[in-house]
C-alpha positions in Angstrom: 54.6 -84.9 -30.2 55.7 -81.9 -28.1 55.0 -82.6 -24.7 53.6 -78.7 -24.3 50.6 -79.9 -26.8 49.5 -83.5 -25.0 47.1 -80.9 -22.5 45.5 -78.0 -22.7 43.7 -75.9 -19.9 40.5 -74.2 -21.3 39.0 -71.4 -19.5 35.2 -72.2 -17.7 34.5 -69.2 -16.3 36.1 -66.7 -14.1 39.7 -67.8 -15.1 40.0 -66.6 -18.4 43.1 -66.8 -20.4 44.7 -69.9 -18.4 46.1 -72.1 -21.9 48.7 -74.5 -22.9 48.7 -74.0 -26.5 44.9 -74.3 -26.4 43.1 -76.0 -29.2 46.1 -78.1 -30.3 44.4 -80.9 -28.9 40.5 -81.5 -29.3 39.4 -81.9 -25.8 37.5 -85.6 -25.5 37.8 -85.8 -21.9 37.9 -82.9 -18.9 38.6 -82.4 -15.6 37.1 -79.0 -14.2 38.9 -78.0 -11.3 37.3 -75.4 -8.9 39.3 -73.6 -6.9 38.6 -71.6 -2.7 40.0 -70.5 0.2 39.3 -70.0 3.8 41.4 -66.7 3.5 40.0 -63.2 2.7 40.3 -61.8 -0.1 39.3 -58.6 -1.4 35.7 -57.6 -2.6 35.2 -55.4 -5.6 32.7 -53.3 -4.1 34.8 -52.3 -1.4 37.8 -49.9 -2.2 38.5 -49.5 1.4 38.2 -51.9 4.1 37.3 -50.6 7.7 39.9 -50.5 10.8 37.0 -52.4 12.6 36.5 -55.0 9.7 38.7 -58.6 8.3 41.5 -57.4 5.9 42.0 -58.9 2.7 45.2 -61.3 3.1 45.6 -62.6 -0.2 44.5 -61.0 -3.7 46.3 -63.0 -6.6 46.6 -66.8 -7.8 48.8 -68.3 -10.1 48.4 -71.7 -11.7 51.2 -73.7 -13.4 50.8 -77.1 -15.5 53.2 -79.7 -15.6 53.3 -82.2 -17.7 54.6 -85.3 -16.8 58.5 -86.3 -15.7 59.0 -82.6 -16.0 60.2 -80.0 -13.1 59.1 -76.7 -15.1 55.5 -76.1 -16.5 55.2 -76.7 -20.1 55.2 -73.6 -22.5 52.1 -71.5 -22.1 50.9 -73.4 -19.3 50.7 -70.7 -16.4 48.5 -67.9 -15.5 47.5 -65.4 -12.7 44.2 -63.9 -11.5 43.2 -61.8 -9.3 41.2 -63.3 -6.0 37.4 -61.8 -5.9 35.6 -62.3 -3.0 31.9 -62.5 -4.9 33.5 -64.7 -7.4 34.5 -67.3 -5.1 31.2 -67.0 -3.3 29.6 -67.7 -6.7 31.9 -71.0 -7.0 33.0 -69.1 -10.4 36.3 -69.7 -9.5 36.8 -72.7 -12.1 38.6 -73.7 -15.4 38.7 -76.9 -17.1 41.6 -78.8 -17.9 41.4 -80.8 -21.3 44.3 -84.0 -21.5 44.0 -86.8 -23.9 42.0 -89.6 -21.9 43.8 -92.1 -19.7 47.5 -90.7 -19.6 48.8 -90.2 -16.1 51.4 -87.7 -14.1 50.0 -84.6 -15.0 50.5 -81.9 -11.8 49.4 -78.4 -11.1 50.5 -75.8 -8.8 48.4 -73.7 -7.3 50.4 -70.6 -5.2 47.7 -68.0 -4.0 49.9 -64.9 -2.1 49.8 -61.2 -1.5 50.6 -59.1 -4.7 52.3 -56.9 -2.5 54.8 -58.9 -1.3 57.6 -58.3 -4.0 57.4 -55.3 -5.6 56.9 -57.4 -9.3 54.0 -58.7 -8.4 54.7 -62.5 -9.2 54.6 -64.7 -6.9 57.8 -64.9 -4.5 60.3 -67.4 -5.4 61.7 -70.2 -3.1 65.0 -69.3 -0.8 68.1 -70.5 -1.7 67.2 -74.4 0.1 64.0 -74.4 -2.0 61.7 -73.3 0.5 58.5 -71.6 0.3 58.1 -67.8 0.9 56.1 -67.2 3.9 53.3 -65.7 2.0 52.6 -68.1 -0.3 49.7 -70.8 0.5 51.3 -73.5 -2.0 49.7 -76.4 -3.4 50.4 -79.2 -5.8 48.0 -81.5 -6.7 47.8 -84.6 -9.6 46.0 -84.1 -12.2 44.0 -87.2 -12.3 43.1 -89.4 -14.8 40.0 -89.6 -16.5 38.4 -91.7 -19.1 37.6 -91.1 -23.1 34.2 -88.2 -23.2 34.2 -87.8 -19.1 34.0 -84.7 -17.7 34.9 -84.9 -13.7 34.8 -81.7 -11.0 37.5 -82.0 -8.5 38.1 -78.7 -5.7 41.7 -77.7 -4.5 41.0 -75.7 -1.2 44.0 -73.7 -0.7 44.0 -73.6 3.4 45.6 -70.4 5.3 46.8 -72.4 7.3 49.2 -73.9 5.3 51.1 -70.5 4.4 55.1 -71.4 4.0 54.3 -75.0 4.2 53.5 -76.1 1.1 51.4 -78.7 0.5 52.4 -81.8 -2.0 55.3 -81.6 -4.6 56.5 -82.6 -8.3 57.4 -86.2 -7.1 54.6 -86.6 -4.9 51.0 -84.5 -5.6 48.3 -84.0 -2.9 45.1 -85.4 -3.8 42.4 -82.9 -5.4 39.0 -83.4 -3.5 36.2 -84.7 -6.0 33.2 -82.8 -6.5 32.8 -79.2 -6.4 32.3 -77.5 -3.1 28.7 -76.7 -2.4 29.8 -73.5 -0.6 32.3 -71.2 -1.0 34.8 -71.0 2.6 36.1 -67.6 1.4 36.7 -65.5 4.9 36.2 -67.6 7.2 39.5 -68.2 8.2 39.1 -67.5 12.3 42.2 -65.7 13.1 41.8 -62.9 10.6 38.7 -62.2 12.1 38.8 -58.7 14.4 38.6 -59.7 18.4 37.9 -56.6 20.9 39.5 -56.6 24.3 38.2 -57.6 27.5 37.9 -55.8 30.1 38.3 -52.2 31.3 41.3 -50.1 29.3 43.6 -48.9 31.6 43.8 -44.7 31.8 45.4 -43.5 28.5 44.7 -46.7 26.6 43.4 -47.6 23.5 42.2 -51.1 22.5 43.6 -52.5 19.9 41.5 -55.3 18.6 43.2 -58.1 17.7 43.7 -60.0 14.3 45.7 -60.8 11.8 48.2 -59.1 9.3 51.5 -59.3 6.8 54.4 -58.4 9.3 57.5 -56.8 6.7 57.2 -54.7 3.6 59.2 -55.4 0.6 59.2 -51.8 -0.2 61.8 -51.4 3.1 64.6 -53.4 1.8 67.9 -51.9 2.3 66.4 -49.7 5.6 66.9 -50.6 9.3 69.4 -53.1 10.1 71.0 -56.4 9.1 68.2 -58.3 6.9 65.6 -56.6 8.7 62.4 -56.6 7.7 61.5 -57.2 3.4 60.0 -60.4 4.2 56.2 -61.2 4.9 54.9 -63.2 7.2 51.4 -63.9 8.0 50.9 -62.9 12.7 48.0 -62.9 14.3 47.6 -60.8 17.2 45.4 -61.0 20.9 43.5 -57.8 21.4 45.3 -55.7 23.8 45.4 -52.1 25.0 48.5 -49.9 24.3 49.5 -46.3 25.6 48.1 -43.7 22.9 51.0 -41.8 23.3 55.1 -42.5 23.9 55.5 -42.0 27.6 56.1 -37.9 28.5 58.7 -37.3 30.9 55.8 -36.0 33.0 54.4 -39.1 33.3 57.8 -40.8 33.8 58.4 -38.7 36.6 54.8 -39.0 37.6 55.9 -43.2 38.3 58.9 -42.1 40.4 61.2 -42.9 37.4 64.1 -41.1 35.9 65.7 -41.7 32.5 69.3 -43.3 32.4 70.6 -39.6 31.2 69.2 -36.1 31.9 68.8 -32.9 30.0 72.4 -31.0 29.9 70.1 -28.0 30.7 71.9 -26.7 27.2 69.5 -26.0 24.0 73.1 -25.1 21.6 73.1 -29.1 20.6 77.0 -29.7 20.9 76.7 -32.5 23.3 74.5 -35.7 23.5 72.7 -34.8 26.1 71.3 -31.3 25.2 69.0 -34.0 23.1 67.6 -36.2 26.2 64.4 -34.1 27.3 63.8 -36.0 31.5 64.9 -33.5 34.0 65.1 -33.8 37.9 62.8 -31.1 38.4 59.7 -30.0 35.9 61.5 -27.6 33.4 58.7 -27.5 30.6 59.3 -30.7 28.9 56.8 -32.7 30.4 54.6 -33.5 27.3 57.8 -34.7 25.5 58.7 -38.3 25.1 61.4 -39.0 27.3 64.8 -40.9 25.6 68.0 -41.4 26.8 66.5 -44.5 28.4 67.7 -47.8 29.2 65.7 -51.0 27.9 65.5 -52.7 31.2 64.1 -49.4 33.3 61.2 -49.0 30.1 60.6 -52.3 30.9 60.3 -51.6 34.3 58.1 -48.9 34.5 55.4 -51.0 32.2 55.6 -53.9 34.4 55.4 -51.8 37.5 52.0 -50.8 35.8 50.7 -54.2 34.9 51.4 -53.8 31.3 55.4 -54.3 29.1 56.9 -53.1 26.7 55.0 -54.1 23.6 56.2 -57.1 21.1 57.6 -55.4 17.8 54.4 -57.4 16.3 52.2 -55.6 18.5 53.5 -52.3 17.5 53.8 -52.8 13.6 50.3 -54.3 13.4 49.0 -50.9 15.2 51.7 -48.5 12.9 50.6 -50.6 9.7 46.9 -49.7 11.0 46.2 -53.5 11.0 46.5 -54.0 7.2 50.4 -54.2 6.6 50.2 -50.4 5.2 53.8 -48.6 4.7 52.8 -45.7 7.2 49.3 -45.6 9.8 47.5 -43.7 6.7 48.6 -45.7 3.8 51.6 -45.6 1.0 52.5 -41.8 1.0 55.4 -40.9 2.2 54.7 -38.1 4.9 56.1 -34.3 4.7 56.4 -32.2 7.7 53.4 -31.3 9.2 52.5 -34.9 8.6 55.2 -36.7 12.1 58.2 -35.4 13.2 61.1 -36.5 10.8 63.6 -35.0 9.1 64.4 -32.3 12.1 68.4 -32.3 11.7 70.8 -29.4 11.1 71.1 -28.1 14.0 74.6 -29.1 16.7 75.6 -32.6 16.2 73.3 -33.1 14.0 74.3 -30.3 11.4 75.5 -32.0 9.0 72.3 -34.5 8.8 71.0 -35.6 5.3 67.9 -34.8 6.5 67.0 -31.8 7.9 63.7 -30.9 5.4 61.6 -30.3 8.7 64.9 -28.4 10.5 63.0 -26.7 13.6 63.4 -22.8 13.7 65.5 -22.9 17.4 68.1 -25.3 18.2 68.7 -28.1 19.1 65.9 -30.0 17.8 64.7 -33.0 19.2 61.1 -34.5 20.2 58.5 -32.4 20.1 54.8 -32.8 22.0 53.2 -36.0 21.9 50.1 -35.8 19.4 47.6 -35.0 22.2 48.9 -31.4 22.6 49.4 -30.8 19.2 46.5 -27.9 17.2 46.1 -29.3 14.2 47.2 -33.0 14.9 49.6 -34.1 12.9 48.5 -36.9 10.5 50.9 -39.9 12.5 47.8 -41.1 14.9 45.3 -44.5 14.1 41.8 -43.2 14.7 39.7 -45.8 16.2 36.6 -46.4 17.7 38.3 -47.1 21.2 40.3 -44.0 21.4 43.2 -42.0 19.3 47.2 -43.7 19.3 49.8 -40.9 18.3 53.3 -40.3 16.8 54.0 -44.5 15.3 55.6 -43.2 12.3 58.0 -40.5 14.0 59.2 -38.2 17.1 61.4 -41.3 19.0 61.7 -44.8 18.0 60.3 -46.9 20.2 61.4 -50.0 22.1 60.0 -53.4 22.1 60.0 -56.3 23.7 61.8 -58.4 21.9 65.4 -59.1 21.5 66.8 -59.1 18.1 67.3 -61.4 14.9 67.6 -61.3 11.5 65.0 -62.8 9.0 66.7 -66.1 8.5 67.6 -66.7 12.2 65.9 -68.8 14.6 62.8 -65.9 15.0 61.8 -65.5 12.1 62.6 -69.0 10.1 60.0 -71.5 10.8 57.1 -71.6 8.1 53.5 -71.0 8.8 51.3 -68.8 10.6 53.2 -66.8 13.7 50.5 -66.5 16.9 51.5 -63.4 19.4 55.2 -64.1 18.7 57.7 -62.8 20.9 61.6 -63.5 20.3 63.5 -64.6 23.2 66.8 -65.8 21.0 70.1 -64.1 20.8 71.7 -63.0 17.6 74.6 -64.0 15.6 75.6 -59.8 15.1 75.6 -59.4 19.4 78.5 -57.1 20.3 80.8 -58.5 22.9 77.5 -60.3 24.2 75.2 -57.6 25.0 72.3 -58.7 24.3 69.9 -56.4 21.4 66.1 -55.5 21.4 64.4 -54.5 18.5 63.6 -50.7 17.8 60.4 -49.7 16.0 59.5 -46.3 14.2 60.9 -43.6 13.1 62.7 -41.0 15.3 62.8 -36.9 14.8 66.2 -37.2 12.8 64.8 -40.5 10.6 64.0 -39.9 6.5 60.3 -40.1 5.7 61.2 -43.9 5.0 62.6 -44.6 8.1 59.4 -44.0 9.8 58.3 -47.0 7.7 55.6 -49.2 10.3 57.9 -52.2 8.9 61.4 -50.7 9.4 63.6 -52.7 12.3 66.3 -51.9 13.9 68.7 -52.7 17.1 70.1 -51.2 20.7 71.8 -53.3 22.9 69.8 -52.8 26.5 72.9 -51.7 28.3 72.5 -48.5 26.0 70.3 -44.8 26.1 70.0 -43.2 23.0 68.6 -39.8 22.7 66.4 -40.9 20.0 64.7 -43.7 21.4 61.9 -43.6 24.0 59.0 -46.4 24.7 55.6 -47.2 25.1 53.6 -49.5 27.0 51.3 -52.4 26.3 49.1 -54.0 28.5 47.5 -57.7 28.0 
């Protein structure tokens, strides 16, 4: 007999449509496995979740039979759903597995993840050494055996906690839990819950309460730099307050600072520095973000102020508005009056690909931070706490961290990533100067490369006129 037809999983209730060439075996005996999560998941009455409230972190499941000696699950015998908050709640979340009585090996794969983290919608395959994606909570259990008329209840509680580490394999199955769970754990997972801060916010703060998000977007692959940033991976975040604006020059020369390079005092755009906007004297720029600075003075200034330069995590979990969106609003891409991208074709930058937003004067460059600007433009994260401006365009912005690639020491170790901060060099370091990572989009970026996901690299030795900085403070 075919292998495929020894078991067959017949839908219970919420899980409709789950077979393995159902009904070519009378089912005499039954195992009904129910399935829940600590995670959150999303609730059909609620088409949009609240800054202030838990984000859904998973929405789909997929369930695979195997039957047994084999490495792929038998013909017909896999199935996705999608997560439902009230379901799971209701302990709906069941379906029954029929197998001829007293035959061992039997497994089943359980792999709950984010829909949204390949663009096909299955779940994401393993990397080339067979590991798990990072946003897949996977589970194999054994399918045990049960005797001639029984029907048994067993619960698989797939465990946030165990994202990118799976749990059991082919050759040797976790156990399933007998009974069924009395109560659903759905949400409760404790680090996705929303923390406020502590504490007074420093003048021109906003709280940013912490949590927990998807860090990457597999919509961005093939933007930034080097194997940037297509991969998800589950962060939590500590509350902390951040500056709602880049820093104006204003306020950098309010803090005794100056930028590495200064204003030509030129507007016609033929040399680098007609683009840097810091000055030695006020010359009507001093609601600008200032650029043409050096990593190590940014730093500098935020440390002289209690406060750094914030982790990249920091600043996509405020630019994906806490809930791994493409841009602070959602998945539009923005036109003009939305941030300031697309402002080439004027000087060196004539000849820019994108210049759908060229200003009216030369030379173009950053404009006013969001506070000054009647109406604001729609780059800024309303919260209760205050208003934080310009995280999809006007100048990149400069983090914390020093660089790496997805696969490289960073960014490579399974599980769930608590207020990281990358301290390890790079393999791509030029001549050994060292890179941090670069966040946002900049006034000469395409609408995608103000993605909140998008990474890229300077080395700290360098200014660029279309970086600048803000700072976070614990």
């Amino acid at each position: 007999m075919n292998q495929a037809a020894l078991i067959s999983l017949v839908s219970l209730v919420s899980l409709a449509g789950l077979g393995c060439r159902a009904g070519t075996l009378a089912p005499t005996s039954q195992i009904v496995v129910h399935v829940d999560t600590d995670a959150p998941v999303p609730s059909a009455a609620a088409s949009l979740v609240p800054l202030d409230a838990t984000a859904p972190l998973f929405d789909t499941l997929q369930v695979d039979l195997f039957a047994p000696g084999e490495a792929s699950a038998c013909a017909g015998c896999s199935n996705t759903f999608a997560l439902d908050e009230a379901a799971l709640q209701a302990r709906t979340v069941s379906f029954g597995v029929a197998a001829p009585p007293g035959v061992p090996g039997y497994r089943m794969r359980l792999r709950m993840y984010p829909s949204w983290a390949t663009l096909s919608g299955a779940p994401p395959e393993p990397g080339a050494a067979g590991n798990v994606p990072d946003s897949v909570v996977d589970t194999i259990v054994d399918v045990p055996v049960v005797g001639d008329g029984q029907v048994v209840d067993f619960t698989v509680l797939l465990a946030t906690d165990t994202v990118g580490v799976p749990v059991g394999s082919l050759a040797a199955p976790a156990s399933m839990t007998p009974g069924a769970p009395a109560a659903s754990m759905v949400g409760t997972w404790p680090s996705a819950a929303r923390v406020p801060c502590a504490g007074q916010a420093p003048s021109g703060t906003v709280c940013i309460p912490g949590g927990a998000f998807w860090m990457g977007n597999a919509k961005v692959v093939g933007e930034g730099d080097a194997n940037g940033s297509d991969e998800l991976r589950l962060v939590v975040v500590s509350p902390f307050f951040l500056d709602a604006t880049e820093v104006t020059v204003g306020r950098l020369r309010a803090g005794g600072v100056q930028a590495e390079v200064l204003w030509s005092g030129s507007s016609s755009g033929t040399q680098i520095q007609d683009f840097c906007t810091d000055t030695a004297a006020p010359a009507g720029r001093e609601d600008v973000p200032v650029n043409c600075i050096g990593w190590m003075t940014a730093r500098s200034f935020c440390v002289a102020r209690g406060g750094d330069l914030p982790t990249e995590a920091q600043f996509e979990y405020v630019a994906s508005a806490f809930q791994g969106r493409s841009f602070v609003w959602g998945e539009d891409a923005p036109a003009c009056p939305d941030a300031v991208l697309e402002g080439g074709g004027w000087g060196l930058n004539e000849l820019s690909p994108f210049q759908d937003c060229k200003p009216a004067t030369p030379p173009g460059g950053p404009l006013a931070v969001g506070t000054q600007v009647t109406p604001p433009r729609r780059d800024r994260l309303e919260l209760a706490t205050g208003t934080v401006y310009d995280l999809v365009g006007n100048v990149q912005e400069l983090t914390r961290d020093l660089w790496n690639r997805q696969d490289e020491a960073c960014w490579s170790t399974p599980g769930v990533y608590r207020d990281p901060l990358c301290a390890s060099t790079t393999s791509v370091d030029a001549q050994g100067q060292r890179l941090n990572v670069v966040r946002g989009g900049c006034y000469l970026s395409p609408p995608r490369g103000g993605t909140a996901a998008v990474r890229t690299f300077l080395s700290e030795t360098q200014a660029s006129p279309e970086i600048g900085f803000r700072c976070a403070t614990p």
